[in-house]
N, C-alpha and C positions, 0 to 999 in steps of 0.2 A: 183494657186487656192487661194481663199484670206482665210483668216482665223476665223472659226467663234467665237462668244464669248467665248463657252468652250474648242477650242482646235482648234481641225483641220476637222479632218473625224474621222466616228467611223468606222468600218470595211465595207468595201461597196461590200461584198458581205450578210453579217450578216441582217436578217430581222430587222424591229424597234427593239428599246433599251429594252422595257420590254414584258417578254410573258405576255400571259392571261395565269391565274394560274386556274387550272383546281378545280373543287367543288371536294369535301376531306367527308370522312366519318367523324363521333363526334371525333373518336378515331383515332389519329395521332401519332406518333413514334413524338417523341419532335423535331427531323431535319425533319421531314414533317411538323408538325407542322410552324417552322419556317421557311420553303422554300415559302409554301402558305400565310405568313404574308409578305412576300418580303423580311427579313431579315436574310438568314443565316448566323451567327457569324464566323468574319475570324479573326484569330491570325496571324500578318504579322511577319517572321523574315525574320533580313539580308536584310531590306526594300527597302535600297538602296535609293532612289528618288521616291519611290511608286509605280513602272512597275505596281503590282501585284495587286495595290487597285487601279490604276486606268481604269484595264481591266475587275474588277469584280466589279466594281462599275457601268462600263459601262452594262455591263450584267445584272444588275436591280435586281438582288433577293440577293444582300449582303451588311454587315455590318463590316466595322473593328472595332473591339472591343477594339486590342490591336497590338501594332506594334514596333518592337527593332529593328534599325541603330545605329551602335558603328564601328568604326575603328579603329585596334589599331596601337597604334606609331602614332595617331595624334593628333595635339594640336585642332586644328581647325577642327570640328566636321561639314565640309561641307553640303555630302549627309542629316544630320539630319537636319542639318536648311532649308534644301531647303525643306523635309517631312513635319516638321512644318508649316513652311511658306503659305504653301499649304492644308491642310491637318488640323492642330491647333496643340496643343500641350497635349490634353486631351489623356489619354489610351498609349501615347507614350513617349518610354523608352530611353534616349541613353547609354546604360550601355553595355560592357560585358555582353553579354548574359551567359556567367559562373558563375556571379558575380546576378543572376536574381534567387530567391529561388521560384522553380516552383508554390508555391500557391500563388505570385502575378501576376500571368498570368490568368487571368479569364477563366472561362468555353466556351470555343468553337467548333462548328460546322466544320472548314476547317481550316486546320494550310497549311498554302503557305509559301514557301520562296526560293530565287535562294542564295545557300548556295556555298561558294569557293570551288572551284572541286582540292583536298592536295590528300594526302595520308590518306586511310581510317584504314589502317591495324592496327590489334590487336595485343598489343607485348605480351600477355599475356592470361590475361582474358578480358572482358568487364571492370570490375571493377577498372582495372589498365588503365583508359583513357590516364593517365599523356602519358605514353608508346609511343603513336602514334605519329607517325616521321610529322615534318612540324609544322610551329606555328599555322596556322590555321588548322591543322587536327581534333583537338578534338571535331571542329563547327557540323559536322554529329552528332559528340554523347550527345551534347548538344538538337538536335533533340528530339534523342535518349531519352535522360532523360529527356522530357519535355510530351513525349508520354507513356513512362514509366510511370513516378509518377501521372500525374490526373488522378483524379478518375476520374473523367468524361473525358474518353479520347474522343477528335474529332472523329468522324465518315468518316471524309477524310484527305487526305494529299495531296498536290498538290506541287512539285518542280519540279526545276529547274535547268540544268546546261548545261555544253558544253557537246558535245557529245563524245568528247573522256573520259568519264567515264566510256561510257562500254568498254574502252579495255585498262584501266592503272590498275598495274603499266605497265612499258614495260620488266621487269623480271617474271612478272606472271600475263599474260593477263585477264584481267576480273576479276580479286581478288576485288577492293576495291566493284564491283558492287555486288558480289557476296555478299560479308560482309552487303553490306546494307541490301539485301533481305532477309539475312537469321535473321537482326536484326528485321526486319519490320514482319516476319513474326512469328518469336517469342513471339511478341508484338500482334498476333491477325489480320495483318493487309493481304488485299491481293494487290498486284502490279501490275500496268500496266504501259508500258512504250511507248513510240513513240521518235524518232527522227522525227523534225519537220524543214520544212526549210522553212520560214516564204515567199519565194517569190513568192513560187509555189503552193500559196494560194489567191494570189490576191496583197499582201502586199509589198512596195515597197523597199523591204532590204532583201539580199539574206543573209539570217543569220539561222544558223543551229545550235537547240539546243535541246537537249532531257529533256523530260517533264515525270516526273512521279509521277501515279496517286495511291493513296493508298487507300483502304476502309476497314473501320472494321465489321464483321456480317456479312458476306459472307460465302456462302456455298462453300466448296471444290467441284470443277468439279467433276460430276460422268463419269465413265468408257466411255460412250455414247458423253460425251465433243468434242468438235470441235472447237481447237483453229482455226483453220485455221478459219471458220465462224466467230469466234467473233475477231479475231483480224479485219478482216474483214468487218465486218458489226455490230456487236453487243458491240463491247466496247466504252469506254467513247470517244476514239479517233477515232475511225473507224466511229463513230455518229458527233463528231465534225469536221471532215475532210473525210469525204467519199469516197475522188477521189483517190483511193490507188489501186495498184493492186499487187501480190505477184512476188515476184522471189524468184524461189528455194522451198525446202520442210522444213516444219516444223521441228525444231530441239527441242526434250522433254529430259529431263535429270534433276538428284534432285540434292540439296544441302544440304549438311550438316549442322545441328543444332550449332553445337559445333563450335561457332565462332573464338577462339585461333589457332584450328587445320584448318578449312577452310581458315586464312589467310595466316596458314604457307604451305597449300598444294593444294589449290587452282589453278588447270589446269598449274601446273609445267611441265617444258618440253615443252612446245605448246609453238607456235611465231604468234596463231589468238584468238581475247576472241571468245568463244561459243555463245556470245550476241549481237543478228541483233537489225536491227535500230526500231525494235517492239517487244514485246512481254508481256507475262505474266507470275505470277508464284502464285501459292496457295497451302499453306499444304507443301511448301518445294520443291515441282515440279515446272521446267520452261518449258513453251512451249516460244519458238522463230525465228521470223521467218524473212526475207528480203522484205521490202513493196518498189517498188518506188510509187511517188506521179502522179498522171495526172495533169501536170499544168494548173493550172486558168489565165488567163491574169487580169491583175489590173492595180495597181499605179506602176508608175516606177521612176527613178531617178528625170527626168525632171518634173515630178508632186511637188516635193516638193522643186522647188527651187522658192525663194524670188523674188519680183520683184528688178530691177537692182538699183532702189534710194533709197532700204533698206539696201544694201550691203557697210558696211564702206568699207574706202580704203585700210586697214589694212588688212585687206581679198584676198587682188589682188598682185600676185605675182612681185614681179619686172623686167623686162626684162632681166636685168643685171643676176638674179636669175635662170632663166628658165633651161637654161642650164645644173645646179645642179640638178633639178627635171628631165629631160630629161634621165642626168647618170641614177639615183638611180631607176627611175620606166622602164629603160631599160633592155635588153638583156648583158647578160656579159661572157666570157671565158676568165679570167684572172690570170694570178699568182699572190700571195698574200704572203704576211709574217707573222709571228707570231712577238710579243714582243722581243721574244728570237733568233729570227734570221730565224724561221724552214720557208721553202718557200712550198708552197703547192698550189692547182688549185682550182679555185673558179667560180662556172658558176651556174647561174640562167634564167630563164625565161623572158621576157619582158612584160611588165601589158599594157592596154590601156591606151595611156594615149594622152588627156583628155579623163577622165572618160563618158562611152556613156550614153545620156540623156536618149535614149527608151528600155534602161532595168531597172530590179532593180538594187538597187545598192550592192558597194559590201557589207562586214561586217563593220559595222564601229569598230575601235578598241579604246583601252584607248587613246593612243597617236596619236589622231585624232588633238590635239589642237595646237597651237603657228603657228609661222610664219617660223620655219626652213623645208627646205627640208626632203622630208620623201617620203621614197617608198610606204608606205602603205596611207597613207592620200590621202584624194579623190581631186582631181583635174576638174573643168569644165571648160567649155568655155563660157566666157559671151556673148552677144550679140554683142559687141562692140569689139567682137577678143582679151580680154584680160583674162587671165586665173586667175582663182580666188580659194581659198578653199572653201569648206562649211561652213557655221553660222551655231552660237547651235541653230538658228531657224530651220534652213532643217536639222541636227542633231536627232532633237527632231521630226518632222515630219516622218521620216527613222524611228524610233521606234514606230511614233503614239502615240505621246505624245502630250498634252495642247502647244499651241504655249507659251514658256517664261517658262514654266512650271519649269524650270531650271535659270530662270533671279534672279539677285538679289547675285551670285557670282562670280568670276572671271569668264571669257571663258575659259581659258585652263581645269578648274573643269569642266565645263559644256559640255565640248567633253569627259570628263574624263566617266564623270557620263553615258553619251550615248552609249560609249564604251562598259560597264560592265552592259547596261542595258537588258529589251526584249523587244521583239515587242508586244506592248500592246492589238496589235487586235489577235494575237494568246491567249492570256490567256480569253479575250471576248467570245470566240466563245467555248472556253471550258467551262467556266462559264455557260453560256448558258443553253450545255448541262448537265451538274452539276444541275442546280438551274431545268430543266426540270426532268431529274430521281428524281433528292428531293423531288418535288411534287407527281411524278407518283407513287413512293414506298412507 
């Protein structure tokens, strides 16, 4: 498919890019207000290469006001320049987001960000952040203290991460998820969540990641509540992915306030979290419950690859090579040794390989880039029988992202950046419905 001026494709199950915003009484809540002007105010953290502003940008009713990319331990501040590049340099921070004193962060409507999935736990109190194990751990309460201190706090929250957050650590399943909702909910805020798997939506990247949605000024469910219907039909996710049907029964149960004591005792003894790939919590109370998705047929691997005189030769494995990639993306039952001498048995699965064109593809991972053998790296077949890897052009279309929208620094970074990003028509279609309740409420 060739590529047009601004990217690629925007979600092609998703109606045109802007709604018609509906006529508003004189008197608007300041986020209706601004849903009905087209611009409600997003605060990006942890931006990464922009997934997030450019799914809501696609979605027509938003504004990035403000946006922090910082890596630490690097000299060379990648992901930021490629932000800039793109994007300018105005309202964007590359700092330590630690090191950011919350009232240079403007007043906003939606704070987004896909934040590193560490260790969330409390060695102590809240107050004691230093405590939390992992260098990036503290990034959650960085959050934390950014929705803490404005006054004017957002009205939403929108993140991101892999899905195994709702069931780490693996010593006490579900704790750090637990810790967050009982921070968010401290804070005023209520939670929704979905594990979403970008393929079984239309989208051509089988990438599974949970998204969760926060709002403040919410009324706590009355006794009469039906999560099952709104997980179902009525939440932000259930309206932006509709095709869902339940397995299994509603599981309700509270959380404790006292976040020190909820990390140290949080669902101890248990080898399952209490947290399905859905649900909700308000007031302290979770409902959760098992959704699988009804899949959409869409884009699939073979949709986003290049035509064959755009593809350097650097890309095309070498015969000599193959072999290497044949072991490693194969079947194995072998004995193995350690450093130390210890011999022990080693057996895995075998992957397709080359990778099939009329599916989605798999996940793309960091270490998608270079030219060494790798079991995980995607492998196709070209036209002409020779086996090639992916460009950060089909890279960047797997995410649904601007073609090049990553050009301008090495490739190995720019598989890097694809790696760790999301699929930009999943945040679209949330958007959407965001920028549509803004208006209606």
């Amino acid at each position: 498919m060739a590529a047009s001026g601004h990217g690629w494709w925007p979600d092609p199950i998703l109606a045109p890019a802007h709604h018609a915003l509906k006529k508003q009484s004189k008197k608007k809540p300041a986020a209706r207000k601004q849903a009905a002007m087209g611009s409600l105010r997003v605060a990006e953290l942890f931006a990464g290469v922009g997934g997030f502003r450019i799914g809501l940008e696609r979605a027509g009713a938003f504004q990035v006001v403000w946006s922090n990319q910082w890596e630490p331990g690097r000299r060379k501040q990648h992901a930021s320049e490629v932000y800039t590049a793109r994007f300018g340099t105005e309202h964007h921070v590359c700092s330590d987001i630690a090191t950011v004193p919350t009232s240079d962060i403007p007043d906003h409507d939606l704070l987004v960000g896909g934040f590193p999935c560490q260790d969330y736990s409390v060695a102590s109190t809240l107050k004691n952040a230093k405590g939390l194990v992992g260098r990036k751990g503290v990034l959650w309460w960085q959050i934390h203290r950014i929705l803490d201190q404005k006054k004017h706090k957002p009205r939403w929250l929108l993140l991101e991460n892999v899905d195994r957050l709702l069931g780490s650590p693996a010593g006490q399943r579900g704790r750090d998820f637990a810790v967050m909702l009982a921070s968010l909910n401290a804070l005023g805020y209520t939670v929704e969540w979905r594990v979403i798997n970008a393929a079984e939506h239309g989208m051509p990247q089988r990438r599974r990641r949970v998204f969760i949605f926060g709002e403040r000024g919410v009324r706590m469910p009355g006794p009469r509540f039906d999560a099952h219907e709104y997980l179902l039909k009525e939440g932000l996710f259930a309206c932006a992915f509709p095709r869902a049907e339940a397995v299994g029964d509603i599981i309700r149960f509270p959380i404790v306030n006292d976040l020190a004591r909820l990390s140290r005792s949080f669902n101890q003894g248990t080898s399952r979290s209490p947290f399905q790939n859905a649900g909700y919590m308000s007031g302290g109370l979770v409902w959760t419950m098992r959704l699988k998705a009804v899949p959409t047929e869409g884009k699939v691997l073979g949709d986003v690859l290049v035509p064959p005189d755009q593809v350097a030769p650097a890309y095309f494995i070498p015969k000599r090579e193959l072999s290497k990639w044949k072991y490693l993306k194969g079947a194995k039952k072998e004995s193995r040794a350690t450093a130390n001498g210890h011999r022990y048995h080693y057996a895995e699965g075998a992957m397709v390989f080359p990778d099939a064109l009329d599916r989605p593809s798999r996940t793309i991972v960091t270490g998608e880039g270079g030219p060494g053998p790798s079991r995980f790296k995607h492998v196709v077949l070209a036209p002409d029988g020779r086996h090639r890897r992916l460009t950060p052009v089909e890279l960047e279309r797997l995410n649904m992202f601007p073609d090049d929208h990553t050009a301008g620094v090495p490739d190995n970074w720019r598989a890097f950046f694809m790696g760790n990003a999301l699929v930009t028509g999943v945040v679209e279609r949330l958007g959407r419905e965001l920028a549509r309740r803004a208006v209606d409420r």
